[in-house]
KEKE-3310 file (N, C-alpha, C; in steps of 0.2 Angstrom, whole numbers, plus 5000, padded with zeros to 4 digits):
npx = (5236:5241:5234:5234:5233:5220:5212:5216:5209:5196:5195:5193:5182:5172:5161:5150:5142:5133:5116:5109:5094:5089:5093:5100:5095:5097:5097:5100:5106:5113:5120:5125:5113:5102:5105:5103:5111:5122:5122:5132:5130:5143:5148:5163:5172:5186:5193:5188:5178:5158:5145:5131:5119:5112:5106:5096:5098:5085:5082:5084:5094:5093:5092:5088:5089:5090:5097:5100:5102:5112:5123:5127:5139:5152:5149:5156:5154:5153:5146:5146:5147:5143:5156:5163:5167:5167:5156:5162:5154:5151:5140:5128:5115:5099:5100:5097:5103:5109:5114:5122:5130:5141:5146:5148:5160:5162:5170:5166:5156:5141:5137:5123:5115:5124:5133:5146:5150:5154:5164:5175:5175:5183:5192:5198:5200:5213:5221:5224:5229:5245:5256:5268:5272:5265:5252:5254:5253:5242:5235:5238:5232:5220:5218:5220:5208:5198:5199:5187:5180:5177:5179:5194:5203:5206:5215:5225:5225:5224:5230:5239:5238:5250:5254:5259:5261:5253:5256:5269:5275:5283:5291:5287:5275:5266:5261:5251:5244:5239:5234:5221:5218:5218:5206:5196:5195:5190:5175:5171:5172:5168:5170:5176:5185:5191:5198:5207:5213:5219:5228:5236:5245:5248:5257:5267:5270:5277:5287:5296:5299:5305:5316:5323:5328:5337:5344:5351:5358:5368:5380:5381:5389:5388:5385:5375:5358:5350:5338:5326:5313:5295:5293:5282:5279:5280:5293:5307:5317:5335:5340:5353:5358:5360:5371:5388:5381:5373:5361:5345:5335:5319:5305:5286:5269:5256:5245:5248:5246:5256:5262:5262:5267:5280:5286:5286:5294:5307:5308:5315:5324:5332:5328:5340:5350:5350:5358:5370:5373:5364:5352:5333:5326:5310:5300:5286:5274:5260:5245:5234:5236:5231:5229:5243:5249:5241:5244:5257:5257:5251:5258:5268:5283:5299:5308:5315:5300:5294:5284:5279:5264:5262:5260:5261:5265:5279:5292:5304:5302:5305:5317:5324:5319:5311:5300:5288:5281:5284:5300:5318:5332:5350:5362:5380:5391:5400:5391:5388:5377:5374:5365:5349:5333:5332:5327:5316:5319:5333:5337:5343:5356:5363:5364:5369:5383:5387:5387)
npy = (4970:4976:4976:4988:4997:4993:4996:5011:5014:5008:5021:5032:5030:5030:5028:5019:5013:5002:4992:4977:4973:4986:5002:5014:5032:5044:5059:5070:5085:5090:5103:5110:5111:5108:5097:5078:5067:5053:5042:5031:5017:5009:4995:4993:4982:4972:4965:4972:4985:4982:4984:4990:5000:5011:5029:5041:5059:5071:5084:5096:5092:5085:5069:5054:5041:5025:5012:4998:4989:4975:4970:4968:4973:4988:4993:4997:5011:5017:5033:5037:5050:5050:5051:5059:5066:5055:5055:5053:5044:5041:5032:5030:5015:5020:5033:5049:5054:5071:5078:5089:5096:5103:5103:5091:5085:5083:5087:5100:5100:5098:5089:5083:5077:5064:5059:5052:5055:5066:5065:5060:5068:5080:5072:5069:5084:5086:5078:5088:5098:5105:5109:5096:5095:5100:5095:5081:5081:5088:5073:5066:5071:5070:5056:5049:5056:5051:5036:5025:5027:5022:5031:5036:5028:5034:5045:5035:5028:5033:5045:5057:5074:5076:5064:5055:5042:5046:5039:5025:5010:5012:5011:5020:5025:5013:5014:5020:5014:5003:5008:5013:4999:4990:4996:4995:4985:4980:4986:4980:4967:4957:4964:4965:4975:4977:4968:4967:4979:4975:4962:4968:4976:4964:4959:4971:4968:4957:4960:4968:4961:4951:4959:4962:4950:4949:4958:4954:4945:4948:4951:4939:4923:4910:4898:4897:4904:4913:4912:4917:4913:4913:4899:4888:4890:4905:4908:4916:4909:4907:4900:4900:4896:4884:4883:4870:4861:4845:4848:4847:4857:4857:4861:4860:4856:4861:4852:4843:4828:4816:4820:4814:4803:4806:4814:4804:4792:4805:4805:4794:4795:4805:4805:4797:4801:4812:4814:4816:4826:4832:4839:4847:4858:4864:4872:4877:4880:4886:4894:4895:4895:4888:4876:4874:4873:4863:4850:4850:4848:4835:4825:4826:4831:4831:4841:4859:4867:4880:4895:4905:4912:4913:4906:4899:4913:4915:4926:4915:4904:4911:4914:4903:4896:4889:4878:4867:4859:4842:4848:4849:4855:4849:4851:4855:4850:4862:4873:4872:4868:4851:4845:4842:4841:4826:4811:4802:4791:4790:4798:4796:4789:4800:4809:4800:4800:4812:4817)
npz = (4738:4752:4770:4776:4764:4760:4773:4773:4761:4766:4776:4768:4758:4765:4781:4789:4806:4810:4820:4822:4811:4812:4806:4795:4790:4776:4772:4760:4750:4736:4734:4721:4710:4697:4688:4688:4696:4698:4715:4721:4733:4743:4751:4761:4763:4772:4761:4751:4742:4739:4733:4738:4736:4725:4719:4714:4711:4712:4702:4709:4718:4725:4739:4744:4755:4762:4772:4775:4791:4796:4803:4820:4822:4819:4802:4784:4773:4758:4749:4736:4723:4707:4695:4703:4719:4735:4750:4767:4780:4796:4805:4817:4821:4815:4817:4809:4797:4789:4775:4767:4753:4745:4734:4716:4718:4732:4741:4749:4762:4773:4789:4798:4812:4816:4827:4824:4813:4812:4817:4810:4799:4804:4808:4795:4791:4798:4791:4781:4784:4781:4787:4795:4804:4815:4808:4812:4827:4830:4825:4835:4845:4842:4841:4855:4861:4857:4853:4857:4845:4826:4822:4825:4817:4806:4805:4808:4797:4785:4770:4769:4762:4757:4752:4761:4773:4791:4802:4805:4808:4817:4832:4840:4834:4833:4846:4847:4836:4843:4855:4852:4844:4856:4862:4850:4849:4860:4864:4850:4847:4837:4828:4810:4805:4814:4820:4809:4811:4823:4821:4812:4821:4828:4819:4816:4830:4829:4820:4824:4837:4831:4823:4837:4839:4831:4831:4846:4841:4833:4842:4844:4854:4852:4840:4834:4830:4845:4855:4863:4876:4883:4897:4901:4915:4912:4914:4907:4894:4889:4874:4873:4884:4887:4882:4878:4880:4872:4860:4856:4846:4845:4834:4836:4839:4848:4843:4835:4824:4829:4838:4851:4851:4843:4855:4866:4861:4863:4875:4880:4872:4881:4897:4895:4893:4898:4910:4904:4898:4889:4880:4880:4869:4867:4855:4854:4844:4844:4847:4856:4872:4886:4880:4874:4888:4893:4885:4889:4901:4901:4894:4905:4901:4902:4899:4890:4888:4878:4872:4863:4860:4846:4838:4820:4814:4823:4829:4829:4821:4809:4810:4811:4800:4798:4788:4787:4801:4811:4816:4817:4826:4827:4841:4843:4856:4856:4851:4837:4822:4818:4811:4805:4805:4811:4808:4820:4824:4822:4831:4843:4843:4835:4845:4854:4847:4848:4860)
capx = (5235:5240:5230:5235:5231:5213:5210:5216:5203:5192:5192:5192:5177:5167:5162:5146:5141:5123:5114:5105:5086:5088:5092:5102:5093:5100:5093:5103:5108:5119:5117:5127:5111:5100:5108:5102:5118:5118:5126:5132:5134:5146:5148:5167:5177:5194:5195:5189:5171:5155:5140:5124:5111:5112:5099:5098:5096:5082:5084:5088:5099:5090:5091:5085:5094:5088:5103:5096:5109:5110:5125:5128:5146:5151:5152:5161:5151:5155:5141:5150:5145:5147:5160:5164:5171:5163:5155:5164:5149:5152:5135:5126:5109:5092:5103:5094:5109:5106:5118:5122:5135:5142:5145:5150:5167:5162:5177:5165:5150:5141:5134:5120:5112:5127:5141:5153:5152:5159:5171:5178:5175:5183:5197:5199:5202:5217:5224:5223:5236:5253:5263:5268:5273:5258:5247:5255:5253:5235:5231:5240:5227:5210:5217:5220:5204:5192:5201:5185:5177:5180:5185:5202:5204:5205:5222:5229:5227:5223:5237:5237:5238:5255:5254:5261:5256:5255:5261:5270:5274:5291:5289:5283:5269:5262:5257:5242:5238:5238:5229:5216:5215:5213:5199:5189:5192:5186:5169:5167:5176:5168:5170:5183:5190:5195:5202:5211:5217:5225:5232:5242:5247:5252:5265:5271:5274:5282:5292:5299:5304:5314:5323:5327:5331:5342:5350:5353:5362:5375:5386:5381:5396:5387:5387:5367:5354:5346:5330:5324:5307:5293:5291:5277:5279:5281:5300:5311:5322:5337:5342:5361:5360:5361:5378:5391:5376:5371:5355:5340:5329:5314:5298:5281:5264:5252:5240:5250:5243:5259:5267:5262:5270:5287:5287:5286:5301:5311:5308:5316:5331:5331:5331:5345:5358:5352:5363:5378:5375:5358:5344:5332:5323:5306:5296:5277:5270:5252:5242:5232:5239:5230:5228:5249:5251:5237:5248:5263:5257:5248:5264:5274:5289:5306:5315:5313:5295:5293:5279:5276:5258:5261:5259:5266:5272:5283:5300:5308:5302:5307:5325:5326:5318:5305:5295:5285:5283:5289:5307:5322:5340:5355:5368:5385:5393:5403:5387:5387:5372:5377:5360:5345:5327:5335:5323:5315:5323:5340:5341:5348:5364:5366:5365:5373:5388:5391:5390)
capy = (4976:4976:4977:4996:5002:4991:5001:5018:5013:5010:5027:5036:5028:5032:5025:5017:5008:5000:4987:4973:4975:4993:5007:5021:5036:5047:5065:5073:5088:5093:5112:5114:5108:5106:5089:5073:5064:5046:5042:5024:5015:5003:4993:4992:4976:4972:4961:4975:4987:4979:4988:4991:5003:5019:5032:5046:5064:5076:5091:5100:5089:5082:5062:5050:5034:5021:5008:4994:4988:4969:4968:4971:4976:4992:4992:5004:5011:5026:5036:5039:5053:5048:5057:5065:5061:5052:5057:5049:5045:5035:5032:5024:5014:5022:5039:5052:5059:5076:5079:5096:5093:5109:5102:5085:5083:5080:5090:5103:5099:5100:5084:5083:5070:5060:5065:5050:5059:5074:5068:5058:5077:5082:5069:5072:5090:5085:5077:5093:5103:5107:5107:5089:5092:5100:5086:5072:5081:5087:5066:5061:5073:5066:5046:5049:5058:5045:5029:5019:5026:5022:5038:5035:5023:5040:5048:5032:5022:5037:5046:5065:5077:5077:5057:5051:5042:5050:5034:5022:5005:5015:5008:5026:5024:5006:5014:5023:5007:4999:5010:5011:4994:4989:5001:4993:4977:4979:4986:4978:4960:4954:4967:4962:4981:4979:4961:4970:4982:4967:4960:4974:4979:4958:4961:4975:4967:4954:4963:4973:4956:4947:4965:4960:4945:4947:4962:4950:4938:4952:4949:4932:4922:4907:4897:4896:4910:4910:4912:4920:4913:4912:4892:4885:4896:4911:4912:4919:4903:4909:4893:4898:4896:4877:4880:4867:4852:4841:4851:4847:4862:4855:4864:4857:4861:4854:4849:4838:4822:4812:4824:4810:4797:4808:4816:4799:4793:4809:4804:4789:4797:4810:4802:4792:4804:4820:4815:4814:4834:4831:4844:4847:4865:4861:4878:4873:4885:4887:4901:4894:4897:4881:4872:4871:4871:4858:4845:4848:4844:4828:4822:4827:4833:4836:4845:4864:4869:4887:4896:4913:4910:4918:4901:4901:4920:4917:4926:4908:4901:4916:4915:4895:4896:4882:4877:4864:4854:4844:4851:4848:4853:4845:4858:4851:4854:4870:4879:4870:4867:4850:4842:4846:4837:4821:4807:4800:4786:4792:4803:4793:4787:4805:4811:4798:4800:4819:4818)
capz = (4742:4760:4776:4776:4760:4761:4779:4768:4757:4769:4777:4761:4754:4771:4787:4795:4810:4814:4822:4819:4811:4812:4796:4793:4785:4775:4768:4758:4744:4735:4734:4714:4706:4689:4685:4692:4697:4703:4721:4723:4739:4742:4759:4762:4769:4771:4754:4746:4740:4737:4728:4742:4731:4721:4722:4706:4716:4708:4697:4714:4718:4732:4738:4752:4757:4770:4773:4781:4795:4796:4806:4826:4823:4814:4794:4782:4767:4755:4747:4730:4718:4701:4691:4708:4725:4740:4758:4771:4787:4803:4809:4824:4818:4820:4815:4803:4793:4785:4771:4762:4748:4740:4724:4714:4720:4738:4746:4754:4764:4780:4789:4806:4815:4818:4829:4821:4805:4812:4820:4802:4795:4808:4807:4789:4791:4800:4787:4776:4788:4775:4792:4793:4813:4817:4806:4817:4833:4829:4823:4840:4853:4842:4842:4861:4863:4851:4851:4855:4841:4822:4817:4825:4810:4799:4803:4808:4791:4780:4767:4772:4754:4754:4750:4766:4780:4797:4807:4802:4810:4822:4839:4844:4832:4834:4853:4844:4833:4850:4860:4846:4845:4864:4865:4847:4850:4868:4862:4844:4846:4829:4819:4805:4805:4822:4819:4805:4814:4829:4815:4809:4828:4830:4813:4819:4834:4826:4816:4831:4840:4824:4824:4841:4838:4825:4833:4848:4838:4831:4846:4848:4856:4849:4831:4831:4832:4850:4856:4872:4874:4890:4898:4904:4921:4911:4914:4901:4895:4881:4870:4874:4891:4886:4877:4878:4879:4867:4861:4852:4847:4843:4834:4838:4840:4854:4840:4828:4827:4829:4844:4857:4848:4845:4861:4869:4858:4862:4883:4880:4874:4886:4901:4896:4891:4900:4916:4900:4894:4882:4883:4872:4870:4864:4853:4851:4838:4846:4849:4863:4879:4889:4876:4877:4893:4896:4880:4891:4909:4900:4893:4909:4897:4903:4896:4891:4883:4876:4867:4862:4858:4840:4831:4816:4814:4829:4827:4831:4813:4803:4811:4809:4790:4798:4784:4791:4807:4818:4813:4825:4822:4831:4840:4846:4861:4853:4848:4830:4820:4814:4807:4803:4804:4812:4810:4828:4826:4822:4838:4851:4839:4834:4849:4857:4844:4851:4867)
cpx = (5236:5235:5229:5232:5223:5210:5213:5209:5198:5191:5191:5185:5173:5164:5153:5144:5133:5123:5109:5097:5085:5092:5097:5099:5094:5097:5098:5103:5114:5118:5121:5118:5109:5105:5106:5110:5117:5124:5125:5135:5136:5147:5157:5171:5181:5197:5195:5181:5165:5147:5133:5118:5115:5106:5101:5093:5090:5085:5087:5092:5098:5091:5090:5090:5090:5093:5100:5103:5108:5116:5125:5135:5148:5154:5153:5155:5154:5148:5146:5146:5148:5148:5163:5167:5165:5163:5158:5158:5150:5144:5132:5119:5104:5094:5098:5099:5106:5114:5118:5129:5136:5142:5146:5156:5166:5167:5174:5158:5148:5137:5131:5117:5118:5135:5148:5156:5155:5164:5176:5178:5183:5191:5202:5201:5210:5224:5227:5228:5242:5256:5264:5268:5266:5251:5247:5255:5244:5231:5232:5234:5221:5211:5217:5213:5198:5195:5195:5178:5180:5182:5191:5207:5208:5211:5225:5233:5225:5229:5233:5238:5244:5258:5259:5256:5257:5260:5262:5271:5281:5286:5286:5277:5265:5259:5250:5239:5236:5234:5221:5211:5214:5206:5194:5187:5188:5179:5165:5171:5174:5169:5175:5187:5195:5200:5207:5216:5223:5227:5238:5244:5251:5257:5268:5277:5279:5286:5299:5303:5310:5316:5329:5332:5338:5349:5354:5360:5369:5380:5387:5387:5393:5387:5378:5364:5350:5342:5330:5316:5303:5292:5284:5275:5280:5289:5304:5318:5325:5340:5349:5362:5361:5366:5382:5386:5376:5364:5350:5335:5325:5306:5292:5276:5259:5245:5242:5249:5248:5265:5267:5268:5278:5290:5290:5293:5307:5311:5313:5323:5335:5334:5336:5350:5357:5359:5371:5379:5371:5353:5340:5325:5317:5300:5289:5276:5261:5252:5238:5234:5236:5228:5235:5250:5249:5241:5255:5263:5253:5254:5271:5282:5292:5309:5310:5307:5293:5287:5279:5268:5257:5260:5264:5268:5276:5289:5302:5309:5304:5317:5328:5323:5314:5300:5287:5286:5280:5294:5311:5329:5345:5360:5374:5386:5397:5398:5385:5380:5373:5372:5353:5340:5333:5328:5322:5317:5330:5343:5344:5355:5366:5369:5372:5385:5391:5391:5396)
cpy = (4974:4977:4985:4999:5001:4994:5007:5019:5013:5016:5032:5035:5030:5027:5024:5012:5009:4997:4984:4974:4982:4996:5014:5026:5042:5052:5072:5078:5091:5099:5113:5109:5109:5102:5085:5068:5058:5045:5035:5022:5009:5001:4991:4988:4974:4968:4967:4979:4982:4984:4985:4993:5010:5021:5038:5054:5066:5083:5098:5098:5084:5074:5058:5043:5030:5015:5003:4990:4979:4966:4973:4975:4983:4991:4998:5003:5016:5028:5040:5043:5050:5053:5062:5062:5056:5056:5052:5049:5040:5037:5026:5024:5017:5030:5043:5057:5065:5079:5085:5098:5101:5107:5092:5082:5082:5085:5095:5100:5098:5092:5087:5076:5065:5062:5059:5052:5064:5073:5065:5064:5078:5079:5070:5077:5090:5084:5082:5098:5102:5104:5097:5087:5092:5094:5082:5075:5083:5079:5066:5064:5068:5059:5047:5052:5053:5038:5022:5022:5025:5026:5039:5032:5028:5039:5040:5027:5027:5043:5053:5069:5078:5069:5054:5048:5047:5046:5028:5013:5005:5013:5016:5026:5020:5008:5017:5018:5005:5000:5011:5003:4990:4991:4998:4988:4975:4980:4985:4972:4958:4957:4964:4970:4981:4973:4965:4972:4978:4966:4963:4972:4969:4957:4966:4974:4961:4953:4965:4966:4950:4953:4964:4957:4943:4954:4958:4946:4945:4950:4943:4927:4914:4905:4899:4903:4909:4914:4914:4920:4909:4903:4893:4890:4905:4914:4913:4912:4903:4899:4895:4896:4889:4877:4875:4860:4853:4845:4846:4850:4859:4859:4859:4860:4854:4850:4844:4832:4817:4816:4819:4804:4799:4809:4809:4793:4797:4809:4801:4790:4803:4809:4797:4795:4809:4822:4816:4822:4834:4835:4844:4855:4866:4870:4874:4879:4884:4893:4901:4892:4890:4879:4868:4870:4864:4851:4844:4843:4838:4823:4822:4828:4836:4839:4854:4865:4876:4888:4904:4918:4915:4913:4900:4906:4920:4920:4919:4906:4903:4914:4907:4894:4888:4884:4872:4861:4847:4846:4851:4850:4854:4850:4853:4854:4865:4874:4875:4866:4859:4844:4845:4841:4829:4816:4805:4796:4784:4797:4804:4793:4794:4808:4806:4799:4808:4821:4812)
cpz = (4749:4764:4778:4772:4760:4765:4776:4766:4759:4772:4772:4758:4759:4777:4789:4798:4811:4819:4820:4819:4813:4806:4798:4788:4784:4770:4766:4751:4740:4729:4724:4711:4700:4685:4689:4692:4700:4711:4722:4729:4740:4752:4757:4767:4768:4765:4749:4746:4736:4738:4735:4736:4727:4721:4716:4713:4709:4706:4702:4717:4726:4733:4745:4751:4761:4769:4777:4784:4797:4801:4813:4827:4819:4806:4792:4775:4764:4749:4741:4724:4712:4698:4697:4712:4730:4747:4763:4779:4793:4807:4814:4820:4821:4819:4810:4802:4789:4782:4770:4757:4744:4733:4722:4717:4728:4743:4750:4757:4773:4781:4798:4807:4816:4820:4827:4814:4804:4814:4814:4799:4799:4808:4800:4784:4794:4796:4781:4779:4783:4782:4792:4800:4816:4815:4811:4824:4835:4830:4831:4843:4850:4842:4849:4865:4860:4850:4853:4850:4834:4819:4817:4820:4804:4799:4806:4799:4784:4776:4768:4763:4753:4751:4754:4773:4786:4801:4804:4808:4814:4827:4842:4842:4835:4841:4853:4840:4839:4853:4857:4846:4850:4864:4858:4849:4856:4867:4853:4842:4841:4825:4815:4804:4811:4823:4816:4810:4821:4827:4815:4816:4830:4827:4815:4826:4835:4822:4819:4834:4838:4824:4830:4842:4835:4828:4839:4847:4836:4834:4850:4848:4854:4842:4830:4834:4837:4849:4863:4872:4881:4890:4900:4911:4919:4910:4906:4898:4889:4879:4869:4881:4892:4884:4880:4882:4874:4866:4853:4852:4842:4843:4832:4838:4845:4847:4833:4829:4829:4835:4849:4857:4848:4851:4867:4869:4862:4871:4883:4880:4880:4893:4902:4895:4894:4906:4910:4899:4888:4886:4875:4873:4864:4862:4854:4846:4840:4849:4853:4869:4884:4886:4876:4880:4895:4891:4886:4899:4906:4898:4899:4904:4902:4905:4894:4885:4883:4870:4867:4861:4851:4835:4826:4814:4820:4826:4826:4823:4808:4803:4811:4801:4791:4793:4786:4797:4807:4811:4818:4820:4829:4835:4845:4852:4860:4850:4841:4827:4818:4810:4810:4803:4805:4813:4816:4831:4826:4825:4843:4848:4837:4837:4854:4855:4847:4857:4868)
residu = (UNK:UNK:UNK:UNK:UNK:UNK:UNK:UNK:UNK:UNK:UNK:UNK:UNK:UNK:UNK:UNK:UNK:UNK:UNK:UNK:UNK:UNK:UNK:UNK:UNK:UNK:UNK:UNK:UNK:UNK:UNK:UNK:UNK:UNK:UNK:UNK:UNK:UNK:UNK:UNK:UNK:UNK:UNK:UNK:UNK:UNK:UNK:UNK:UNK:UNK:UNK:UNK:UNK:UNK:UNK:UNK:UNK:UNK:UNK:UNK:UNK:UNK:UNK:UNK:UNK:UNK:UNK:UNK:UNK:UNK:UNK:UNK:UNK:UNK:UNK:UNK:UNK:UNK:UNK:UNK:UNK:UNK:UNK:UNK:UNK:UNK:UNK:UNK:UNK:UNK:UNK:UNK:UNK:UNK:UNK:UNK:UNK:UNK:UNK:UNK:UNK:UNK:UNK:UNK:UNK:UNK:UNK:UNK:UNK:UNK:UNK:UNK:UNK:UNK:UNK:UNK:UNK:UNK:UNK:UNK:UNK:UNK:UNK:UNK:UNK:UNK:UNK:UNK:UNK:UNK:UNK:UNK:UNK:UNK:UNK:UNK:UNK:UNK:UNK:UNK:UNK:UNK:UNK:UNK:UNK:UNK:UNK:UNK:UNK:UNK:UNK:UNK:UNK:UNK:UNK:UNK:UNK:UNK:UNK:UNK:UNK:UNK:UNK:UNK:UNK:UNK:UNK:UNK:UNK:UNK:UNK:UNK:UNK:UNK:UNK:UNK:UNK:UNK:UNK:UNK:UNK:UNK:UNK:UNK:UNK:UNK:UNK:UNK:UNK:UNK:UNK:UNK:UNK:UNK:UNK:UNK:UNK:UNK:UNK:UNK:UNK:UNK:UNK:UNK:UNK:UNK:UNK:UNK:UNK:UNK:UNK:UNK:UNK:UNK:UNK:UNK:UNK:UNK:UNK:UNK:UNK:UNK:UNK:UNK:UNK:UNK:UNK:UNK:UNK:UNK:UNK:UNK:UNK:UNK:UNK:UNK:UNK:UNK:UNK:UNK:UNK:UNK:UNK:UNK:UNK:UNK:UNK:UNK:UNK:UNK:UNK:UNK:UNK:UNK:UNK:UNK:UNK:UNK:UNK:UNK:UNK:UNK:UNK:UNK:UNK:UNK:UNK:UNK:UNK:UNK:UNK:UNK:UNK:UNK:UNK:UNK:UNK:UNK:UNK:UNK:UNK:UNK:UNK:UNK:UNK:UNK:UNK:UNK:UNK:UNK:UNK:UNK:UNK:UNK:UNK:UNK:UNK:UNK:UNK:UNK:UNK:UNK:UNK:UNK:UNK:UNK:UNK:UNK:UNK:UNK:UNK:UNK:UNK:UNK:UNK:UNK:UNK:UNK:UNK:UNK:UNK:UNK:UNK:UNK:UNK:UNK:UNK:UNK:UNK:UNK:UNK:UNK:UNK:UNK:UNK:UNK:UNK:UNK:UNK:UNK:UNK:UNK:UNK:UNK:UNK:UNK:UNK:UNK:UNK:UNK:UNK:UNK:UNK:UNK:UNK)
# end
C-alpha cells in the first residue's frame, strides 16, 4: 500500500486531533433506530488501522464515547458502524462532539461542538460534486483557505465518487501538497501525518528533478549522464563543465567510516596530476547540510564537492544505478565512462594511464 492510498484511508476512516492528558467526548445518535448497533473505534496511522474501543448504542440508538487523548500532536481515528459506514471527526481535545447520524450507513449526518469536523464534512461534500472541473476548483479554494488544518488532508489524499484523485503528483498539483505541508509541519512537526505528508511532497520532488535530469541528458553532447548539483558555497557546479579532463565522479557520504582514509589517498593523487587535466567531482549522499559542509572544511578538499542534501534519494544515484558507497567511475578525456568502482589504490595508475 502506498503513502497515498494509506493517507486516503486515513481520511475515509475519520479524523481526530488532541492533547496530552485530555479526552474527546463524544454524544451521539443515530436517528434510524430500534437496533442496538455496535460502533468501533479505530486510531488510524500510516502503517495502517488499529482498534481503540467500541461502544453498543441503545435501543434509541443513542451512544457516548470519551477518547482519551495521549498524544500532543494530532491523531486520525474513525468511528465505524458495524455493518455500515463510518463518521469522519477532526477534533481538538477537551471538545464535546454531538453526533446526529441519519442511519447506518453514515452518509447523512449533522455534527457540533467541533468546527474540524465540519470542515472534513465540509470537505467531503466537495468530493461529491459530478463536475470534475468545478470539484478540483471547489478543493483548490478550501486547501488555500485551511491548509493549516488537517481537513486539507481530505480533498488532497481522498478518491472523489468518480474514483479519481483530485491532485495528482503534476507540478501544478504538488503546489497544494506543499503549501499544505509547509503550514502542518510548521505547526504539528511530530505528527507522523505531516511527516507523511513531507515525504510525499520530497518524492514528488524527486521525481520532478530525475525528469529533469533525464530530460537534460537528451541533448547531451556528452558520453556520460550529468549532474547540475549545488557546492559547498551554494553554486550550481554541472559535471560537464569538467569535459575534456580526466574525471573521477566520486559518491561519498560525510559519515562513512573509512571517507577520511579515502579522501586522504584521493588528495595525494589529486595534487599531483590536477596541474596535468585530473578533477575529481565529489557527490556526498548526506542529508545534513553542516554536518557536510563541516566533513569538508575539516578535510580541506580540493577538488569539487556537491550535495543535494537528499541523501540517498538523490536524483544523482538513480541516474548512476549507485548501489552502494563509496562508488567512483572513471571518465576519459572524450567524455567516456571507462571504469567503474576503481580501487584507491588503483587511481593514480588509471588515472595516470589517461591523462
Amino acid at each position: 500500500m502506498t503513502r497515498k492510498q494509506i493517507l486516503a484511508l486515513t481520511v475515509a476512516a475519520g479524523l481526530l486531533v488532541g492533547c496530552s492528558g485530555s479526552g474527546v467526548t463524544i454524544r451521539g445518535e443515530i436517528a434510524e433506530g430500534g437496533k442496538k448497533r455496535t460502533i468501533v473505534v479505530e486510531r488510524i496511522v500510516p502503517a495502517g488501522a488499529r482498534f481503540v474501543d467500541s461502544v453498543r448504542t441503545d435501543r434509541h440508538g443513542k451512544f457516548n464515547l470519551f477518547l482519551e487523548q495521549t498524544s500532543s500532536t494530532p491523531e486520525f481515528y474513525s468511528l465505524r458502524i458495524a455493518g455500515g459506514g463510518s463518521i469522519p471527526l477532526l477534533t481538538e481535545a477537551a471538545e464535546k462532539v454531538v453526533l446526529r447520524i441519519a442511519d447506518s450507513t453514515g452518509a447523512v449526518y449533522e455534527v457540533s461542538g467541533s468546527e474540524g469536523s465540519a470542515l472534513v464534512q465540509e470537505a467531503n461534500g466537495i468530493l461529491q460534486e459530478a463536475d470534475p472541473i468545478a470539484r478540483k476548483q471547489a478543493a483548490a479554494i478550501f486547501i488555500s483557505q485551511h491548509t493549516g488544518s488537517l481537513a486539507a488532508i481530505v480533498p488532497l489524499y481522498q478518491i472523489a465518487t468518480d474514483g479519481s484523485f483530485l491532485f495528482t503528483d503534476d507540478a501544478t498539483d504538488v503546489v497544494y501538497f506543499r503549501m499544505v505541508s509547509d503550514s502542518l509541519n510548521a505547526r504539528y512537526p511530530g505528527s507522523p501525518y505531516a511527516q507523511a505528508l513531507a515525504a510525499d511532497v520530497q518524492s514528488f520532488d524527486n521525481v520532478a528533478t530525475a525528469g529533469r535530469m533525464v530530460e537534460a541528458n537528451r541533448d547531451n553532447v556528452v558520453s556520460f549522464p550529468d549532474l547540475d548539483m549545488p557546492d559547498v558555497l551554494g553554486k550550481r557546479r554541472k559535471l560537464s563543465e569538467l569535459t575534456g579532463k580526466v574525471i573521477l565522479l566520486s559518491f561519498t557520504a560525510s559519515n562513512l567510516p573509512e571517507l577520511k582514509i579515502l579522501n586522504r589517498e584521493l588528495t595525494e593523487v589529486y595534487e599531483k596530476y590536477a596541474a596535468q587535466g585530473f578533477e575529481v567531482y565529489q557527490v556526498s549522499l548526506d542529508a545534513n547540510k553542516a554536518q557536510w559542509i563541516g566533513s569538508v572544511a575539516e578535510q580541506r578538499l580540493p577538488w569539487i564537492s556537491v550535495c543535494d542534501l537528499r541523501g540517498g534519494d538523490s536524483p544523482a544515484v538513480k541516474l548512476y544505478n549507485v548501489q552502494k558507497i563509496p562508488a567512483n567511475f572513471l571518465i576519459d578525456r572524450e567524455g567516456n565512462i571507462v571504469r567503474r568502482n576503481v580501487a584507491s589504490t588503483g587511481i593514480e595508475g588509471a588515472v595516470k594511464e589517461l591523462l
